[in-house]
C-alpha positions as CSV (number, residue, x, y, z in Angstrom):
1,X,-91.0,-1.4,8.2
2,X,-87.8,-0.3,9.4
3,X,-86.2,-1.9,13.0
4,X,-84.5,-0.2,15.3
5,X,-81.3,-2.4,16.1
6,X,-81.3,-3.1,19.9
7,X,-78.2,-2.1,21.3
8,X,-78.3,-3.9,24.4
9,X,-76.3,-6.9,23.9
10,X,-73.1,-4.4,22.8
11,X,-73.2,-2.9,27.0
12,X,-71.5,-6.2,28.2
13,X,-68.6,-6.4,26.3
14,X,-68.2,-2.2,26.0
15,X,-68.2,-2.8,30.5
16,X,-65.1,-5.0,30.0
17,X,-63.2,-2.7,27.4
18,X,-63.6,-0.1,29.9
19,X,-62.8,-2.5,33.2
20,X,-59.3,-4.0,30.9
21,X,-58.6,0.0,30.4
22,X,-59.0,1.0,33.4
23,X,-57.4,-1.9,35.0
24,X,-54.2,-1.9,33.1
25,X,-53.5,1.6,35.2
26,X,-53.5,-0.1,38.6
27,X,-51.9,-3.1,40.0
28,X,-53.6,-6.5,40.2
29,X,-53.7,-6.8,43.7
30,X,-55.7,-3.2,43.8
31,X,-58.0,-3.5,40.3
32,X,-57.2,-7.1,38.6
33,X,-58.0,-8.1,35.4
34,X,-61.4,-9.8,34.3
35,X,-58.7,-13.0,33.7
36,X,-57.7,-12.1,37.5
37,X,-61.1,-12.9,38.6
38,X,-62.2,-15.5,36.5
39,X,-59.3,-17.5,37.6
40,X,-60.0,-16.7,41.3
41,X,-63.9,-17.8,40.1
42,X,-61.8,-21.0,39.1
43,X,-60.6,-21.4,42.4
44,X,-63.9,-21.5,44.5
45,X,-65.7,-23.4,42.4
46,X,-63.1,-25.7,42.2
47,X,-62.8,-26.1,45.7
48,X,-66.7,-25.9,46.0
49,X,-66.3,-23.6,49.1
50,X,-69.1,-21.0,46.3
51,X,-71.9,-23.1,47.0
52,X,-72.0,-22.5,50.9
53,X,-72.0,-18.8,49.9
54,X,-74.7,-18.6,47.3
55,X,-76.7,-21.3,49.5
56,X,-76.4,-18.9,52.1
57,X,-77.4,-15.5,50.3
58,X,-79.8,-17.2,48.1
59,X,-82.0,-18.8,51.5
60,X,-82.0,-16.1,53.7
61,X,-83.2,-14.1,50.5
62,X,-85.4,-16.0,49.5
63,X,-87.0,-16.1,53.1
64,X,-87.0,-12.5,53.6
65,X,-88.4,-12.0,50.3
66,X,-91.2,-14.6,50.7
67,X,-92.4,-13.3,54.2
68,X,-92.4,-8.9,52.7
69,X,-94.1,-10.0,49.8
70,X,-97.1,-11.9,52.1
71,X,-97.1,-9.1,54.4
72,X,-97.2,-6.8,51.2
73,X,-99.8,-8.0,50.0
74,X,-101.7,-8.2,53.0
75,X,-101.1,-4.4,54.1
76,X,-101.2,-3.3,50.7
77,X,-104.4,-4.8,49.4
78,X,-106.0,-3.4,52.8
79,X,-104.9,0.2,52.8
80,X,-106.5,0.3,49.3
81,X,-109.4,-0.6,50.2
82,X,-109.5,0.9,53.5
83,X,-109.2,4.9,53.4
84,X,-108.7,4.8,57.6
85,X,-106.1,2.2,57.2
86,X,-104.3,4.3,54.4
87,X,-104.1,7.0,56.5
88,X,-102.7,4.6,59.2
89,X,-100.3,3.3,57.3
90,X,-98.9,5.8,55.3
91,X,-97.0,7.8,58.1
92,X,-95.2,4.2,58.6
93,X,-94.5,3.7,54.5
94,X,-92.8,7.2,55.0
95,X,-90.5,6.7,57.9
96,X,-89.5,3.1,57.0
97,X,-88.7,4.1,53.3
98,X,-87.0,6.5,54.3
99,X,-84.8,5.3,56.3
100,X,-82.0,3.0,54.7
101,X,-82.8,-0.9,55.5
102,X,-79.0,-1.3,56.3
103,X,-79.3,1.1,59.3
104,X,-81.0,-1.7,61.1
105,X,-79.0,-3.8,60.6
106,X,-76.7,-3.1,63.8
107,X,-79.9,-3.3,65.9
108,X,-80.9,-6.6,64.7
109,X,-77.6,-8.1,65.1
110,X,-78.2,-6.8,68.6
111,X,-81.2,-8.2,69.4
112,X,-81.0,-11.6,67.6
113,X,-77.0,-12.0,67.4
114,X,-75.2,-13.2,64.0
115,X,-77.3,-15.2,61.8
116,X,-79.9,-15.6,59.4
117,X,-82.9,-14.2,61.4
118,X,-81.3,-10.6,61.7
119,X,-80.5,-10.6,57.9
120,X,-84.3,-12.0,57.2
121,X,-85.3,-8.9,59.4
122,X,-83.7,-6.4,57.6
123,X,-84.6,-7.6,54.4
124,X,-88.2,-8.1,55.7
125,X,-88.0,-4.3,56.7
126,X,-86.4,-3.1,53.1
127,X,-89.0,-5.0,51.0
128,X,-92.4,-4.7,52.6
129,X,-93.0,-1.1,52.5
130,X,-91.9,0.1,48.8
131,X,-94.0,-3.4,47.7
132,X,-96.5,-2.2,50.1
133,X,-96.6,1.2,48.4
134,X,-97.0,-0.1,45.1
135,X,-99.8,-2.4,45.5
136,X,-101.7,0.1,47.4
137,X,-101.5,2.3,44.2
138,X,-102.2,-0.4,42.1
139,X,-106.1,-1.7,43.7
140,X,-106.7,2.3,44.3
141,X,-106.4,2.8,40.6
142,X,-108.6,0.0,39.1
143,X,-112.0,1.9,38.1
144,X,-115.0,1.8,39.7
145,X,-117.0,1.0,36.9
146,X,-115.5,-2.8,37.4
147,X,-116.3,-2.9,41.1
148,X,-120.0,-1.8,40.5
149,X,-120.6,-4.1,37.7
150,X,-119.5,-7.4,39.7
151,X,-121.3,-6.1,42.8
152,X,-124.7,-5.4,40.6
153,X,-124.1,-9.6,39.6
154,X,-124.0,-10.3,42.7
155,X,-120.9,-10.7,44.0
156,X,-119.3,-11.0,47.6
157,X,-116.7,-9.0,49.3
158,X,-114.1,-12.2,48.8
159,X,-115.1,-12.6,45.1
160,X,-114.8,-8.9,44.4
161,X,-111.1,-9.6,45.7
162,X,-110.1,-12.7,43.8
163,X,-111.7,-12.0,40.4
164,X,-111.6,-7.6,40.3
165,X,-108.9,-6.6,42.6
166,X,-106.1,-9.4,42.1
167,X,-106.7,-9.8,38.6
168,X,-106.9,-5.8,37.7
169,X,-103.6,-5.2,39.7
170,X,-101.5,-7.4,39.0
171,X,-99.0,-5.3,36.9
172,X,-98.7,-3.2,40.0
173,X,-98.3,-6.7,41.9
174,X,-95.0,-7.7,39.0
175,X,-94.4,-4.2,39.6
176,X,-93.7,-4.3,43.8
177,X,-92.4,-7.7,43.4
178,X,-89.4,-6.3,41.1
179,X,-88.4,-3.1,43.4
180,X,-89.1,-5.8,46.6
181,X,-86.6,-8.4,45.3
182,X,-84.2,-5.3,44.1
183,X,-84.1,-3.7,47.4
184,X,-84.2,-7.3,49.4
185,X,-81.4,-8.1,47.3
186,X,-79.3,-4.9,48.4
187,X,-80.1,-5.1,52.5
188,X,-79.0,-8.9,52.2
189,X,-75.3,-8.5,50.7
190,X,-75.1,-5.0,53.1
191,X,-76.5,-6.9,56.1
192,X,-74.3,-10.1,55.1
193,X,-71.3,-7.1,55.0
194,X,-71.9,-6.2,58.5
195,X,-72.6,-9.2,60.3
196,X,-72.2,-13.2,58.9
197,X,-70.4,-15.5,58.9
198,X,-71.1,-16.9,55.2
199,X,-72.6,-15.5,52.2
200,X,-71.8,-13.4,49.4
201,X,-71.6,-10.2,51.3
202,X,-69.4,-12.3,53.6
203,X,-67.5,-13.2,50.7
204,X,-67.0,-9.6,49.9
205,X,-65.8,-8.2,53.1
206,X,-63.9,-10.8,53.7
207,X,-61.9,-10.2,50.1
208,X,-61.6,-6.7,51.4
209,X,-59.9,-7.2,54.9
210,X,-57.4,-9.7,53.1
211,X,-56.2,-7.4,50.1
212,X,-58.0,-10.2,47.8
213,X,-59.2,-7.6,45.2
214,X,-59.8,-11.0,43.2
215,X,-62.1,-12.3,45.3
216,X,-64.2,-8.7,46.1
217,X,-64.9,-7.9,41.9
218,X,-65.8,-12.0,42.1
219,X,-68.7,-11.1,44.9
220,X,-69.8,-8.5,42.7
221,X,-69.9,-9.7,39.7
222,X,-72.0,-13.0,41.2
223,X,-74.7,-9.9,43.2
224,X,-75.1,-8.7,39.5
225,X,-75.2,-11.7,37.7
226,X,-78.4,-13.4,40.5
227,X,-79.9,-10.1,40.1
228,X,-79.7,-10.0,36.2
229,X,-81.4,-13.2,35.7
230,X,-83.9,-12.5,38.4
231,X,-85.2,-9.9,36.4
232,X,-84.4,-11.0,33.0
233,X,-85.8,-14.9,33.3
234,X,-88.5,-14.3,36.2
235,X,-89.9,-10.4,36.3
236,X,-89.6,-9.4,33.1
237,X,-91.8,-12.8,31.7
238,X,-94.1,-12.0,34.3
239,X,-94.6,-8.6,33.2
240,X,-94.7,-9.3,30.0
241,X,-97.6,-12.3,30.6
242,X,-99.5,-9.6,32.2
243,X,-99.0,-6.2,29.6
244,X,-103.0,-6.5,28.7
245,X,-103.6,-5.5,31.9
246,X,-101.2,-2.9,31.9
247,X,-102.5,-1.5,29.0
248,X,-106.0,-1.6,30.3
């Protein structure tokens, strides 16, 4: 059998071909070098003045994320069971989705001042209802066949949950988890733009009111690099743990 080569690994190194090239038209202190910023890398982790910043980013994520994906799962689980509470809920999925989590940002920061709570808010508020969304989907779709066949042996609302529902969703469960932390991930360094005092969308703003080029590529380069091994070392194995499942 022939294999198809997998091309991925060459997209890296064609991105800093293209970044030198480009570069190498402007001067460093508008678009530096990849040598620019790994030296300006050097710098604050030298100084250890980085690990304030990721701490930052990486708790108030990590707290935002953790209370969307509970409420998620709550809301979600319910409105596909629940036709009445669908048709509750969905009016809300629509108007919160489509409004962009950073335009709440201002509010927040005017109700509960600068500081971790208004960014867990806004994350909170760009998480829970695309997770919501997809979980829904996922317990409408598992077959009825399944639901009648556990009830005929006897079993309870509660054990219909924990051993038909959970189990039969939970590629749509990897599924909301992945756009959740994706879309947590964007309202925190947008919220952290707008109003912080530390973090790596601190960190970035900062780099662009002080003509620090360096430092703003440096910010962006560390969003990707969380959010690529997020999904690379955590999602993806999840998903992957789960693809029988999928394919049922």
């Amino acid at each position: 059998m022939k294999l198809t080569p997998n091309w991925g690994w060459a997209s890296l190194p064609v991105l800093l071909v293209v970044w030198i090239a480009v570069a190498s038209h402007y001067p460093s202190y508008v678009l530096p070098q990849p040598w620019d910023v790994w030296r300006e890398a050097v710098r604050w982790f030298r100084d250890g003045s980085i690990w304030a910043q990721l701490g930052a980013s990486l708790l108030e994520e990590f707290a935002g994320f953790v209370i969307a994906v509970v409420l998620a799962l709550i809301l979600g689980v319910s409105a596909g069971l629940s036709d009445r509470f669908r048709d509750f809920l969905t009016p809300l999925n629509s108007l919160f989705m489509a409004i962009p989590p950073i335009a709440w940002a201002p509010l927040m920061l005017l109700i509960f001042g600068l500081g971790i709570v208004s960014i867990v808010v806004v994350i909170v508020i760009a998480a829970l209802f695309p997770m919501c969304l997809t979980i829904q989907e996922g317990i409408r779709g598992i077959r009825g066949g399944e639901v009648r066949a556990a009830r005929t042996l006897g079993a309870r609302p509660a054990q219909l949950l924990l051993h038909v529902y959970l189990p039969s969703s939970l590629p749509f469960i990897t599924a909301a988890l992945r756009i959740g932390f994706s879309q947590a991930w964007r309202a925190l360094v947008a919220a952290e733009m707008l109003g912080a005092s530390q973090g790596i969308g601190w960190m970035v703003a900062m780099g662009g009111q002080t003509g620090n080029s360096s430092q703003v590529l440096l910010g962006i380069c560390l969003i990707g690099l969380i959010a690529w091994l997020m999904e690379n070392l955590v999602f993806r194995r999840i998903e992957q743990r789960y693809q029988r499942w999928r394919a049922q």
